[in-house]
KEKOL-995567 format. One record per residue (C-alpha): residue number from 1; residue in three letters; x, y negated, z negated. Coordinates in pm, 1 decimal. Last residue first. Layout:
% KEKOL-995567
NUM; ala; X; Y; Z
...
% end
This chain:
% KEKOL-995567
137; unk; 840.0; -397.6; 1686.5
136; unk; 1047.1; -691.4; 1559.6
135; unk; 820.4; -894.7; 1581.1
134; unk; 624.4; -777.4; 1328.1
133; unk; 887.8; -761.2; 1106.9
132; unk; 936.7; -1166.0; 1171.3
131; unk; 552.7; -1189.2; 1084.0
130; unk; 568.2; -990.2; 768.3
129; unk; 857.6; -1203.1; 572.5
128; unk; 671.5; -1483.5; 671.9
127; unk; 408.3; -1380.1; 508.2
126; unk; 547.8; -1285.5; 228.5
125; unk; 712.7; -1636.9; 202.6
124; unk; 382.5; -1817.4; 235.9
123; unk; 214.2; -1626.4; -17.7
122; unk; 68.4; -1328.0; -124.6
121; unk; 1.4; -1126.0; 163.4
120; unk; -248.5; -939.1; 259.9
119; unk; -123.4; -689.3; 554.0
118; unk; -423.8; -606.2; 791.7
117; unk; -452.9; -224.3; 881.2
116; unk; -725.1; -189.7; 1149.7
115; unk; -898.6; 110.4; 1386.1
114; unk; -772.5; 378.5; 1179.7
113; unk; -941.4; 702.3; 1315.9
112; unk; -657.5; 617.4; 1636.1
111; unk; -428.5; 872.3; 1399.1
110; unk; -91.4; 889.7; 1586.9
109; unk; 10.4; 576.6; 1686.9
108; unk; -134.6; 471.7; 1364.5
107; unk; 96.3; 650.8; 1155.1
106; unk; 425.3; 552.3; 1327.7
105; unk; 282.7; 178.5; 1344.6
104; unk; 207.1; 235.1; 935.5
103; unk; 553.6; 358.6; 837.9
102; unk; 726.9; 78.9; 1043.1
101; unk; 532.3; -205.8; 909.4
100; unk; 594.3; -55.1; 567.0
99; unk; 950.0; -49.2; 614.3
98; unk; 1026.1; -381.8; 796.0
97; unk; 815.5; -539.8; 540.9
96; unk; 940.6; -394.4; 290.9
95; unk; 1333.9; -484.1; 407.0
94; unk; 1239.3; -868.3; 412.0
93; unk; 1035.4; -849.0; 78.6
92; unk; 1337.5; -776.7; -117.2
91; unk; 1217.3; -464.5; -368.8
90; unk; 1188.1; -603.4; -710.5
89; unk; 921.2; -413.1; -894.1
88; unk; 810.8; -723.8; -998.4
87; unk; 661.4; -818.8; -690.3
86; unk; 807.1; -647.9; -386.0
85; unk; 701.7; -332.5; -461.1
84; unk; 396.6; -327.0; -227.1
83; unk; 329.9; -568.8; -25.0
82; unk; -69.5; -568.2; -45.5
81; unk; -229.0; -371.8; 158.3
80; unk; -582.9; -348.1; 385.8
79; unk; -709.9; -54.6; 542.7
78; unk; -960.7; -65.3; 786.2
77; unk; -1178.9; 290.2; 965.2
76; unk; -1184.8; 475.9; 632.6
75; unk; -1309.7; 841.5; 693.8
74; unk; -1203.5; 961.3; 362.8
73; unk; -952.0; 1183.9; 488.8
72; unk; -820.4; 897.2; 704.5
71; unk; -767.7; 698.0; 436.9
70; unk; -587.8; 957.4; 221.3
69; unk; -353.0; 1010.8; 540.9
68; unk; -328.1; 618.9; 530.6
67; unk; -233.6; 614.1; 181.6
66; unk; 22.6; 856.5; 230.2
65; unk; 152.6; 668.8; 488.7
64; unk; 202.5; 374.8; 281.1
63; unk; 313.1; 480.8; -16.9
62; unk; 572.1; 757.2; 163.3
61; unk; 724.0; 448.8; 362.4
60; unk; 813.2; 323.1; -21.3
59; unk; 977.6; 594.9; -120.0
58; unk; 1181.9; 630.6; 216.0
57; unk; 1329.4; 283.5; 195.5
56; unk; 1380.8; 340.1; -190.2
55; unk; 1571.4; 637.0; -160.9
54; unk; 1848.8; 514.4; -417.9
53; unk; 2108.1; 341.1; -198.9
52; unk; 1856.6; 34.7; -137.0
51; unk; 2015.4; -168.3; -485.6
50; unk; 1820.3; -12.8; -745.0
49; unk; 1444.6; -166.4; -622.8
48; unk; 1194.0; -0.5; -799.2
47; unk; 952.3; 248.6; -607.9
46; unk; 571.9; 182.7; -542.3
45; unk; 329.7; 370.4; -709.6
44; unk; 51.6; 419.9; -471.5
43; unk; -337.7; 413.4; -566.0
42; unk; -581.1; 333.5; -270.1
41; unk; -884.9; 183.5; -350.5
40; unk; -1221.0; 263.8; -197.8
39; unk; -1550.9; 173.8; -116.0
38; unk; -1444.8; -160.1; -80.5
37; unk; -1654.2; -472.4; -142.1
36; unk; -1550.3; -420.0; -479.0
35; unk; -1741.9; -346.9; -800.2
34; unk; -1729.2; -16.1; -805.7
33; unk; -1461.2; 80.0; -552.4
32; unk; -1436.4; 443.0; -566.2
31; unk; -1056.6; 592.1; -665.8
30; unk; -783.3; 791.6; -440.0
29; unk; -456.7; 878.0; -510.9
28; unk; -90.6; 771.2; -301.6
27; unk; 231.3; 942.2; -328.1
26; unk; 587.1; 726.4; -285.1
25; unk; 640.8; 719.6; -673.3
24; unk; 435.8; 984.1; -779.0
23; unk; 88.7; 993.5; -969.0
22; unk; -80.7; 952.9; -1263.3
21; unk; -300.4; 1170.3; -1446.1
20; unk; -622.1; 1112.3; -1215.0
19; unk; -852.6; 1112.4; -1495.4
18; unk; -749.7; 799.3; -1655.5
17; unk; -822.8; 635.4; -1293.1
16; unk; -1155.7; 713.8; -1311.4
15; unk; -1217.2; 513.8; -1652.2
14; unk; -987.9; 243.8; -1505.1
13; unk; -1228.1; 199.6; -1229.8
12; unk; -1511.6; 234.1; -1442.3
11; unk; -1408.3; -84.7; -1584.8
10; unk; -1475.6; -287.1; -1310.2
9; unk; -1378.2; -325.2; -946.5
8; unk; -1210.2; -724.7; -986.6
7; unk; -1034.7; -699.8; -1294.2
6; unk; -883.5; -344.8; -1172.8
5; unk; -797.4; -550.8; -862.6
4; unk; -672.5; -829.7; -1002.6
3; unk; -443.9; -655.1; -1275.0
2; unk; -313.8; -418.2; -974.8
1; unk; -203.7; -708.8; -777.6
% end
């Protein structure tokens, strides 16, 4: 996802994102679009998957919600993710999306500035994945 996207903004977007220094697993940064139809791209390392005993649930509720606390300091009204970590980073797509989906109800219930968070997923599987957590709420 993050090949596309870089691909897709530019190479100013790498240029700003050299000046950001990294950041932490769970944390979230904040670049311009360029190129994108989005003014803005949300930067969140996801964690690796070592089994679930190693914080990962909580790791990976930080991305999103600190994204949307980013999001909200930006004034951002939509937000769109990918499923994060459950690429190569491993991370069963099952438990994301029960995890993200939770993290981002919690924030939304609180922060009404959001008015839509749509989930992009990358295939049929994902989505699937995403529509059982969903019902699950």
């Amino acid at each position: 996802m993050d090949g596309a996207i870089h691909r897709a903004a530019g190479p100013e977007l790498l240029a700003e994102c050299r000046t950001l220094h990294g950041c932490e697993t769970g944390r979230a940064k904040i670049t311009k679009g360029y190129r994108l139809k989005a003014k803005y791209v949300l930067h969140t390392p996801g964690p690796v998957w070592h089994g679930g005993n190693h914080g990962e649930a909580e790791k990976l509720a930080g991305c999103y919600r600190s994204c949307l606390e980013l999001a909200s300091q930006y004034g951002c009204k939509t937000v769109d993710f990918p499923s994060i970590s459950t690429g190569v980073y491993g991370y069963p797509v099952d438990r994301a999306a029960k995890v993200a989906l939770g993290a981002i109800a919690e924030y939304l219930g609180a922060h009404p500035e959001i008015e839509r968070v749509r989930m992009v997923c990358f295939d049929f599987r994902t989505k699937s994945a995403y529509d059982e957590a969903l019902s699950d709420l």
